[in-house]
VOSETI-722011 format. One record per residue (C-alpha): x, y, z. Coordinates in steps of 0.05 Angstrom, whole numbers. Layout:
N
{c1 X c2 Y c3 Z}
...
//
This chain:
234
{c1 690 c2 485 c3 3562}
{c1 708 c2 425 c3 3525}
{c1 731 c2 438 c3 3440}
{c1 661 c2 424 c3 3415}
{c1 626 c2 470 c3 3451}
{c1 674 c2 527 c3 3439}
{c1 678 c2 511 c3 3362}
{c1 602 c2 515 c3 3363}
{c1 613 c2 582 c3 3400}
{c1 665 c2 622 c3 3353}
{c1 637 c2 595 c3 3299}
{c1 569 c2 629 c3 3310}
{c1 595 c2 682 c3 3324}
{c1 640 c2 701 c3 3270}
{c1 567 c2 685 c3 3227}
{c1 535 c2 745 c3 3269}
{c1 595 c2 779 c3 3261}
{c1 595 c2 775 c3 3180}
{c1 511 c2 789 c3 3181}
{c1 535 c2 848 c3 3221}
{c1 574 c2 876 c3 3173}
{c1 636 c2 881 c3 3216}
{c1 701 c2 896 c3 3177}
{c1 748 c2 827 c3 3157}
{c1 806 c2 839 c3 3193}
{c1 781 c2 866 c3 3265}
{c1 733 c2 788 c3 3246}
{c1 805 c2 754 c3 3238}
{c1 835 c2 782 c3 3298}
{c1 777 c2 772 c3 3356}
{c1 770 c2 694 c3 3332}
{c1 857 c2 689 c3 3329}
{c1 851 c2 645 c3 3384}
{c1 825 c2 585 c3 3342}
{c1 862 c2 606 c3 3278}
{c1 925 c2 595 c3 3250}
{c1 971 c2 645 c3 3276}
{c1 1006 c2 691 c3 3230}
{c1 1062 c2 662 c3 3224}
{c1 1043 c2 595 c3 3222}
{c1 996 c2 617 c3 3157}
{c1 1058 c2 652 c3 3127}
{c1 1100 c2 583 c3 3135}
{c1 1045 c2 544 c3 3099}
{c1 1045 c2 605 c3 3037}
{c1 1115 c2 596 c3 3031}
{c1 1106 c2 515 c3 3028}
{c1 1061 c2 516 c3 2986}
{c1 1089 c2 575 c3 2935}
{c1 1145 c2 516 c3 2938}
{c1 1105 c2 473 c3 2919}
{c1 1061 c2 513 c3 2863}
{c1 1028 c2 521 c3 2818}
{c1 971 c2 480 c3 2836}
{c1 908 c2 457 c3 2779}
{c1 858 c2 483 c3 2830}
{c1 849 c2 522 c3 2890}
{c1 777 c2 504 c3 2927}
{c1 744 c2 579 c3 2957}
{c1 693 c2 559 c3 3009}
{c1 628 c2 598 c3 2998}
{c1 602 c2 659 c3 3036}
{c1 530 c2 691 c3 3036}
{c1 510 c2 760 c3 3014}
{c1 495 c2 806 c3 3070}
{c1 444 c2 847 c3 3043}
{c1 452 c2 838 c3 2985}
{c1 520 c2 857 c3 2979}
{c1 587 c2 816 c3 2994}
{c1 613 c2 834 c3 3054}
{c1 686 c2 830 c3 3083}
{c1 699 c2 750 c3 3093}
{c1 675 c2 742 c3 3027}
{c1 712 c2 797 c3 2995}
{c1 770 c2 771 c3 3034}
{c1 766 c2 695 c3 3010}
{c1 763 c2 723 c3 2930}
{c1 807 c2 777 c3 2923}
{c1 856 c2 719 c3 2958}
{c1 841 c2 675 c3 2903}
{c1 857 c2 731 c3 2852}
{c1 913 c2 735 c3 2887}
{c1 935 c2 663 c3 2888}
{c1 910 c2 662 c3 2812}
{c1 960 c2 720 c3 2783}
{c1 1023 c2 699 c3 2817}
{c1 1004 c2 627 c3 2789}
{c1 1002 c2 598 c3 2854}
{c1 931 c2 569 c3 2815}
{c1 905 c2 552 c3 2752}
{c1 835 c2 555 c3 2755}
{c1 797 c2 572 c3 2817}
{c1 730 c2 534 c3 2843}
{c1 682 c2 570 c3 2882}
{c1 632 c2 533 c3 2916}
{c1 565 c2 543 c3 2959}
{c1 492 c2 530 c3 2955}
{c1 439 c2 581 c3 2966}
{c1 429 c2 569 c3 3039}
{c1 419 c2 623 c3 3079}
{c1 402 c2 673 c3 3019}
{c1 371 c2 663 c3 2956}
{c1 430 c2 671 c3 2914}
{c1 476 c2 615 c3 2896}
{c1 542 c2 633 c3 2933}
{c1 588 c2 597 c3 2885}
{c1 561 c2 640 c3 2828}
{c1 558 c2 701 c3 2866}
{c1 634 c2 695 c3 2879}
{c1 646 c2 674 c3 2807}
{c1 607 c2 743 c3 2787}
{c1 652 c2 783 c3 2835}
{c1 714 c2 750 c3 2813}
{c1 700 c2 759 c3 2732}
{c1 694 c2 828 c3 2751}
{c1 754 c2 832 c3 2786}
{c1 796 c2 805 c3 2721}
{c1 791 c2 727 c3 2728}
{c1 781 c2 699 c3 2665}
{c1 718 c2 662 c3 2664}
{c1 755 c2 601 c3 2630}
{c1 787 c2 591 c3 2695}
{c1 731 c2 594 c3 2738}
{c1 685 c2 529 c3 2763}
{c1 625 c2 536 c3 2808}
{c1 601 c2 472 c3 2856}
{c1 533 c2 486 c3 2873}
{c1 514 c2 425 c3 2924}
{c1 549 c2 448 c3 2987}
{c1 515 c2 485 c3 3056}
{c1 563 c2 467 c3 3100}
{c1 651 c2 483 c3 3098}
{c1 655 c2 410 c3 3106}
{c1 615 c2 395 c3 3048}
{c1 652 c2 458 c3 3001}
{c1 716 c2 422 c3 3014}
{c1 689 c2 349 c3 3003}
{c1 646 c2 368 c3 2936}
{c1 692 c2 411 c3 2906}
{c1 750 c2 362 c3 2911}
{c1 700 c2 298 c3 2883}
{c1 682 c2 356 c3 2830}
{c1 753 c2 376 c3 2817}
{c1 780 c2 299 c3 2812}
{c1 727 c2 300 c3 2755}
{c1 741 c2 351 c3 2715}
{c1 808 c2 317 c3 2711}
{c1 848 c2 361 c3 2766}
{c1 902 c2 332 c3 2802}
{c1 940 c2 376 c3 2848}
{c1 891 c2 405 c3 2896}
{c1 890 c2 463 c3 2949}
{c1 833 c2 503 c3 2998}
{c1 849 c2 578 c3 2995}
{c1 808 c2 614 c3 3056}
{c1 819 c2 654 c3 3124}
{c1 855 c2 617 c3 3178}
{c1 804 c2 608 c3 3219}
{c1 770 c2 562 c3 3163}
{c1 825 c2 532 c3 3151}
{c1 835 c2 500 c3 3211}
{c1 772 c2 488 c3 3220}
{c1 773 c2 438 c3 3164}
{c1 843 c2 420 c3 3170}
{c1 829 c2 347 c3 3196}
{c1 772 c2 335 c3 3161}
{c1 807 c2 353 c3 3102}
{c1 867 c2 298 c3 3123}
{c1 816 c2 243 c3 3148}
{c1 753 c2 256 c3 3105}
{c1 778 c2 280 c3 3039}
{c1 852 c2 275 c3 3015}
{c1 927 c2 279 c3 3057}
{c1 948 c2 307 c3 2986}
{c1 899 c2 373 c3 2992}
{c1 939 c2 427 c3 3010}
{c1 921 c2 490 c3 3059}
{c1 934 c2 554 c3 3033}
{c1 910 c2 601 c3 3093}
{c1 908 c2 685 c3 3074}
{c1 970 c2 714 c3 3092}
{c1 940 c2 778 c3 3137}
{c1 1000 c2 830 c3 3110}
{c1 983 c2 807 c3 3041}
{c1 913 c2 831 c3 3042}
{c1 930 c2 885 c3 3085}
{c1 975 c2 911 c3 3034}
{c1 921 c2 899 c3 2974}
{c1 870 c2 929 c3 3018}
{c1 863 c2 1001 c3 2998}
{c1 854 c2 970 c3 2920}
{c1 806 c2 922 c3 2934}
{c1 746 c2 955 c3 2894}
{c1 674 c2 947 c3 2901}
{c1 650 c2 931 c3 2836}
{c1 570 c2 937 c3 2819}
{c1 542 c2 868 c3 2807}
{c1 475 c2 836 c3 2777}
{c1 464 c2 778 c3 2815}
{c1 400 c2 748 c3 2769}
{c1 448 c2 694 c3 2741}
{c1 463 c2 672 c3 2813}
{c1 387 c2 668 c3 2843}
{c1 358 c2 602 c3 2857}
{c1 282 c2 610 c3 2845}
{c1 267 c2 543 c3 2882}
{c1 307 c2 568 c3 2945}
{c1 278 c2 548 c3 3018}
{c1 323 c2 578 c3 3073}
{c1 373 c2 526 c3 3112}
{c1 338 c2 555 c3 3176}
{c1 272 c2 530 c3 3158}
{c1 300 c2 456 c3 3135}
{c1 350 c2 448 c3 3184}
{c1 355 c2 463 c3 3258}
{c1 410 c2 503 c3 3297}
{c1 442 c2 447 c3 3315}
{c1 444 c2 397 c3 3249}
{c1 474 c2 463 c3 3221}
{c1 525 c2 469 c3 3275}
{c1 534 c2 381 c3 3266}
{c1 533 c2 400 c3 3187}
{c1 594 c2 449 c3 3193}
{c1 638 c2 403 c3 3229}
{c1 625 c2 335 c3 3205}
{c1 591 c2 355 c3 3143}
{c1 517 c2 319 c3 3119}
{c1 560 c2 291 c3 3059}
{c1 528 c2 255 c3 2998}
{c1 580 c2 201 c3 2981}
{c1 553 c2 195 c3 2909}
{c1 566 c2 258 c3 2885}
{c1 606 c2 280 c3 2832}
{c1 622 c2 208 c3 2823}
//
């Protein structure tokens, strides 16, 4: 099976996977294959802590699963709060459309995350992106704009190297990767509350479902090349 093909494969499947409801770490480990290993993510964290603090860290959107967050999303912001309290990062941008839900992603994470304790000073939300591709290429083109500098994507491994070279050859060499560090969430695991949200200020009353715009396999073309509007945030 050539790398296309299989990319196409795990990455529909972690999707089911997350719509399933399955738990984030059992997610992590069945797709390890494809995703930074362990240690290789720990290296990187300890680069990058090095390297820190950074203006921005970029958190690649998620949909709600019935109207509730579920585990890869939880995952990706209580590693930003993370990231954000040891000063690894300054402010924090989420970003995501409202593709596959009605609800913005971007400002459903930014609801979660206020919740959680992030100030909302520190919080940004880029609102064009349906596609990974497209939350790493907006968000830095929104970033650069709002005057930030030193640049980083904070998400699962998997993700991450997913976008890794588009990232180097699409985007910026400077970005930098910072991968979750699977002990690290372990550890914050049994804290990691549930806290109740109203997700009005996040609902899109013009929304039309990617699935009815776009077929299977744009979607699949969007997520690893990306359907990327050069003009915007210009």
């Amino acid at each position: 099976m050539n790398s296309g093909a299989l990319l196409i494969l795990k990455t529909s499947f972690t999707m089911r996977l997350q719509k399933l409801g399955v738990l984030f770490f059992p997610v992590v480990l069945v797709v390890s294959a494809c995703s930074f290993s362990a240690r290789t993510s720990k290296t990187l964290f300890e680069k990058v802590s090095a390297e820190a603090p950074y203006d921005v860290i970029i958190v690649p959107g998620v949909p709600l699963i019935n109207g509730k967050w579920g585990r890869i999303m939880k995952g990706r912001i209580y590693w930003s709060k993370y990231l954000f309290e040891k000063g690894i990062a300054k402010n924090i941008i989420y970003s995501g459309s409202s593709v596959y839900s009605p609800y913005y992603e971007a400002r459903v994470m930014a609801l979660y995350a206020m919740s959680l304790g992030i100030p909302k000073r520190n919080i940004y939300t880029e609102l064009k992106a349906e596609h990974t591709t497209e939350n790493v290429y907006y968000s830095y083109k929104y970033a650069r704009k709002l005057g930030f500098n030193k640049i980083a994507v904070a998400s699962d491994p998997f993700q991450t190297k997913i976008v890794r070279g588009f990232v180097r050859k699409r985007v910026s060499a400077d970005i930098a990767l910072i991968p979750f560090v699977s002990d690290t969430l372990k550890g914050m695991e049994p804290r990691m509350l549930d806290p109740e949200i109203d997700f009005q200020p996040a609902f899109n009353t013009h929304f039309i479902s990617i699935k009815k715009r776009e077929s299977f396999w744009k979607r699949i073309r969007g997520t690893i090349r990306g359907n990327i509007d050069t003009l915007a945030y210009r």
